[in-house]
C-alpha positions as CSV (number, residue, x, y, z in Angstrom):
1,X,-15.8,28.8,5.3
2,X,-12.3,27.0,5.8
3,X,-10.7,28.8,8.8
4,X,-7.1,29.1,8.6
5,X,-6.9,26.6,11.6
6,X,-8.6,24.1,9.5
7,X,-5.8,24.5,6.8
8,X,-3.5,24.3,9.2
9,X,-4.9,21.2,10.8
10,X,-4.5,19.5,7.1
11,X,-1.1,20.8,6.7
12,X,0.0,18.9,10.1
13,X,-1.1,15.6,9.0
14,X,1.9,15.6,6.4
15,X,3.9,14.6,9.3
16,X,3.8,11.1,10.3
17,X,3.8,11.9,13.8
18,X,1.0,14.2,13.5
19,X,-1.0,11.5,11.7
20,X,-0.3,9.0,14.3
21,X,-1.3,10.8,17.0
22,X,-4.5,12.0,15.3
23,X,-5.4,8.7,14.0
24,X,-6.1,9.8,10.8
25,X,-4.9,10.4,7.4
26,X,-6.0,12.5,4.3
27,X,-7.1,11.6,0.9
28,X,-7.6,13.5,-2.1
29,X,-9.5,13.7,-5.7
30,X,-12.6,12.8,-6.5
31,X,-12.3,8.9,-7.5
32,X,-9.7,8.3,-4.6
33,X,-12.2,10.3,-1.7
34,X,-15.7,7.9,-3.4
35,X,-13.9,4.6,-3.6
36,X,-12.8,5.6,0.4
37,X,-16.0,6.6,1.5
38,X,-18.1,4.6,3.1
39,X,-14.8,2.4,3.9
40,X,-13.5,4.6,6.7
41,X,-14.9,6.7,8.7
42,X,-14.9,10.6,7.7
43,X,-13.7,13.1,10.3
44,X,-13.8,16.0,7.9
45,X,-14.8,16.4,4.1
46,X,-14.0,19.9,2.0
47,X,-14.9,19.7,-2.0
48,X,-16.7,22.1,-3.9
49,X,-20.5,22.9,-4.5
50,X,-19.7,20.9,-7.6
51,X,-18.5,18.0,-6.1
52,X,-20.9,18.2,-3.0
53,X,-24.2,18.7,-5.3
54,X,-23.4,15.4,-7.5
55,X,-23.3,13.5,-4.0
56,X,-26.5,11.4,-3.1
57,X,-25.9,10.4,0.2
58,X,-22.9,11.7,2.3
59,X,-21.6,11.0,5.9
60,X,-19.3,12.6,7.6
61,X,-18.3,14.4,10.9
62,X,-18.2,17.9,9.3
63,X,-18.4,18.8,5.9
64,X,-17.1,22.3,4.7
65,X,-18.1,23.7,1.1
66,X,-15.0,25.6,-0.8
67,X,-14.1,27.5,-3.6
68,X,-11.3,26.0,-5.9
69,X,-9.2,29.0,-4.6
70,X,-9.6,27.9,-1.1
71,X,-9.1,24.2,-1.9
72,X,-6.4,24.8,-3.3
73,X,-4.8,26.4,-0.1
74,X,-6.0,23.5,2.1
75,X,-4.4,20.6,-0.3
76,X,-1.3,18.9,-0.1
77,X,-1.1,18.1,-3.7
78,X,-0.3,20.6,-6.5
79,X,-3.5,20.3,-8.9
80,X,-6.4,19.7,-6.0
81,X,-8.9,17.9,-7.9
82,X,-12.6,19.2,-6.0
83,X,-12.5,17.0,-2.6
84,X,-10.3,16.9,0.2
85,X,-11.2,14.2,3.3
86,X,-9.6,13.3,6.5
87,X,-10.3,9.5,7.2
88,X,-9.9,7.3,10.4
89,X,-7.2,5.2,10.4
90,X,-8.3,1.6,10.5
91,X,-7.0,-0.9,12.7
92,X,-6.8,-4.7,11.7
93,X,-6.4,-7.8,13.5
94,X,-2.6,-9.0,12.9
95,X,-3.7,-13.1,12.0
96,X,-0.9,-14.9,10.5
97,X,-3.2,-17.6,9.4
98,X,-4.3,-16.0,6.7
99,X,-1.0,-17.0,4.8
100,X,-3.1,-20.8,4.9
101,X,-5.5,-20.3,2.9
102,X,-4.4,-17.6,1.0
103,X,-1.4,-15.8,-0.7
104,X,0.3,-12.9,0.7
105,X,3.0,-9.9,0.6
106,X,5.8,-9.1,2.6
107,X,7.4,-6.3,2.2
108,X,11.0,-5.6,4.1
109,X,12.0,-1.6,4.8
110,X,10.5,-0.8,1.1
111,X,10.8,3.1,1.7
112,X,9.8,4.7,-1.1
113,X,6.2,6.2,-0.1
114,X,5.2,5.8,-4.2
115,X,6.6,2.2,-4.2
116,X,4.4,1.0,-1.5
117,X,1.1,2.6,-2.9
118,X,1.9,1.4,-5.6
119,X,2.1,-2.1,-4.6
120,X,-0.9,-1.9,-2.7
121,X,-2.9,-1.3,-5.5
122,X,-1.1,-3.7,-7.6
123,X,-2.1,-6.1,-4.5
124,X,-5.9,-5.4,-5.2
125,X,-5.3,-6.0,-8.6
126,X,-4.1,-9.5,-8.1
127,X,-6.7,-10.4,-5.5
128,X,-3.7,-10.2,-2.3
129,X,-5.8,-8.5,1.0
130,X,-3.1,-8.6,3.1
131,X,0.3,-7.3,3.0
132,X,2.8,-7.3,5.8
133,X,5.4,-4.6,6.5
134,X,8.7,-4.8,8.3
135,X,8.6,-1.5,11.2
136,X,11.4,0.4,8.7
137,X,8.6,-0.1,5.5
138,X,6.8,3.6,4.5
139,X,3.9,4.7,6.0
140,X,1.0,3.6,4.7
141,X,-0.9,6.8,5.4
142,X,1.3,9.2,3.8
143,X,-0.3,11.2,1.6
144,X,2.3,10.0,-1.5
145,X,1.2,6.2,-0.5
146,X,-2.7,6.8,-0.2
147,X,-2.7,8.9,-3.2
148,X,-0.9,6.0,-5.2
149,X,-2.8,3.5,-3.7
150,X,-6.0,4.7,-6.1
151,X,-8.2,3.7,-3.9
152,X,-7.2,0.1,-2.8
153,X,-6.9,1.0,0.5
154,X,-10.6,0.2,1.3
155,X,-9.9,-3.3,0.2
156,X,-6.2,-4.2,1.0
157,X,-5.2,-4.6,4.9
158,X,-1.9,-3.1,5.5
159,X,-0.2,-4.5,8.6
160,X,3.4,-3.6,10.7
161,X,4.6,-6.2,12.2
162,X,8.5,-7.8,13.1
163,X,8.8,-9.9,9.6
164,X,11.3,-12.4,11.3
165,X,8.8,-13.5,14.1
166,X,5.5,-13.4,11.5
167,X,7.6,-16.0,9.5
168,X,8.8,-17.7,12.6
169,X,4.9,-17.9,13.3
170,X,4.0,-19.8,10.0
171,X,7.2,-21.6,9.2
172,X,6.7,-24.8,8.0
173,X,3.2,-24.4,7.6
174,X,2.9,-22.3,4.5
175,X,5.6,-21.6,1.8
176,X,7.8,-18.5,2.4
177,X,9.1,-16.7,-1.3
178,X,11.4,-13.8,-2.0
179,X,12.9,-12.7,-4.9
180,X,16.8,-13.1,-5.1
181,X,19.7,-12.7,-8.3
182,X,20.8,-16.6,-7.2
183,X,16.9,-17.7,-6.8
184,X,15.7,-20.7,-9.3
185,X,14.1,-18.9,-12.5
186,X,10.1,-18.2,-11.5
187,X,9.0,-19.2,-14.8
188,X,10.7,-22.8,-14.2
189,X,9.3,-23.3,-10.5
190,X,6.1,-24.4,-8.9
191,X,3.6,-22.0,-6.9
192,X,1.6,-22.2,-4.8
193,X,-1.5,-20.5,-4.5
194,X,-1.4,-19.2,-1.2
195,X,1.6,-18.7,1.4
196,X,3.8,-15.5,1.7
197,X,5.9,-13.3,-0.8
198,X,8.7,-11.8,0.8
199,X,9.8,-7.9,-1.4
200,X,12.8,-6.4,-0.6
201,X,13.9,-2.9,0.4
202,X,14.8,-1.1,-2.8
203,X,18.7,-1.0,-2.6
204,X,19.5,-3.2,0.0
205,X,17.1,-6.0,-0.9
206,X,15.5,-8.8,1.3
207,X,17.4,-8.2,5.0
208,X,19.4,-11.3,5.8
209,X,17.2,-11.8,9.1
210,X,14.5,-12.5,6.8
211,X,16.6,-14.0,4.0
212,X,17.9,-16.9,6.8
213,X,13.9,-17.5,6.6
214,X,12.9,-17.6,3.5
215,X,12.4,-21.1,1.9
216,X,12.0,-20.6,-2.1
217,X,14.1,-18.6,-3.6
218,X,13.0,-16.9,-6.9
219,X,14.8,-15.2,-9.6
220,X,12.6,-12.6,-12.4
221,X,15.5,-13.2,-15.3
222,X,16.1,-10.7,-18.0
223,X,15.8,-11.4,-21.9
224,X,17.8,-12.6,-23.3
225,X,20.3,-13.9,-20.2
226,X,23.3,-13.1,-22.0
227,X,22.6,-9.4,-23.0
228,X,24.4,-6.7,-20.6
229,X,21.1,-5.4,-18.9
230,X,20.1,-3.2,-15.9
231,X,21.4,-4.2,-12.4
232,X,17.1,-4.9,-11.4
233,X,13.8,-4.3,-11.5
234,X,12.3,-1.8,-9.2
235,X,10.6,-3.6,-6.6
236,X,6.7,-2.7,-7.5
237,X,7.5,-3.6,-11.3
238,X,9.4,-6.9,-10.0
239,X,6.4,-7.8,-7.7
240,X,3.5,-6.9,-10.7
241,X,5.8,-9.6,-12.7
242,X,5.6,-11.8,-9.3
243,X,2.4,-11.8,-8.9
244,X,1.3,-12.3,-12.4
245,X,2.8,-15.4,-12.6
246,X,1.5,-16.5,-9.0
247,X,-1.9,-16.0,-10.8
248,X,-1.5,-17.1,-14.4
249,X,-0.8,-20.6,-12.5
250,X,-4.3,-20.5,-11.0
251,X,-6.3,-19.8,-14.5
């Protein structure tokens, strides 16, 4: 049976701080809870008979079998879908070098919790495993971001990190990117196919600490140039288009 301080418990980890200090963060629905599993480790798993019978192997601290009616008072989400799990936080090894050998996202105070999952996923998509956020980014564990993420979590490293001294840390060694309305058009210029894309907050843009270090400057244009258009793209569409043409270059 779900006691009510189990509910409760869940309920905390809404809060960032609550998260942080449990080291943990929750995930919901069944294709989001089995692409996780086995990732992270489980510190507590509630889902249904349903769910829990078509399960061959399962591991996790505690497991507690529910009724939709009392899944439904434990979720954070408004149409609970079966499962419910509380995963450990992973912790990865901040290595710059990977920007060497491999292509790579910044993103700079992006707060929008959906944006980020978003991103993340479009990130495993596009074969990126690493993506760097500025301190003021969203939190990658909030329950908006995991649930957008669909998953890619277990395969994309998510690290936070001072943007200007990462970039310091790799300048001149690897090719810095970020999108700008004076960059050279992206369609027109060469890429490279590893080094680091720099995504800006969703108002402000790229911050001009950052900016001062960013060494090619692209530009997404609209079609066609001259028509009166929107002022931009949001940031997760403009990095999908970004990272589409990174790749299309390496077929």
């Amino acid at each position: 049976m779900l006691s009510k301080n189990k509910i409760k418990y869940i309920h905390s980890l809404e809060l960032k701080k609550n998260r942080k200090e449990e080291q943990v963060f929750v995930a919901e629905g069944h294709k989001l809870v089995g692409d996780l599993l086995g990732h992270f480790p489980c510190r507590l798993l509630v889902a249904t008979s349903g769910w829990l019978h078509m399960q061959e192997s399962l591991v996790a601290d505690e497991v507690i079998e529910v009724t939709q009616e009392e899944l439904s008072r434990a979720s954070l989400q408004k149409a609970p879908q079966e499962v419910l799990a509380v995963f450990a936080q992973p912790v990865y090894e901040l290595n710059p070098e990977v920007m060497k050998t491999s292509l790579c996202l910044a993103l700079d105070d992006v707060q929008d919790p959906g944006n980020l999952g978003t991103i993340i996923r479009l990130a495993d998509w596009f074969g990126i495993e690493h993506i760097f956020c500025s301190v003021g980014t969203a939190d990658v564990f909030n329950p908006k971001t995991v649930q957008a993420t669909m998953g890619a979590l277990a395969r994309v490293k998510v690290h936070y990190c001072s943007l200007p001294q990462l970039i310091d840390e790799v300048k001149g060694d690897v090719p810095v990117y970020g999108t700008f309305l004076d960059g050279e058009v992206i369609y027109m210029e060469k890429l490279s196919a590893n080094g680091l894309i720099v995504m800006g907050n969703e108002g402000k843009g790229v911050s001009v600490e950052v900016e001062k270090r960013i060494d090619r400057r692209l530009y997404i244009p609209n079609y066609p140039q001259e028509r009166e258009t929107s002022e931009s793209l949001n940031v997760a569409i403009a990095t999908a288009v970004v990272c589409g043409e990174f790749r299309r270059r390496m077929l």
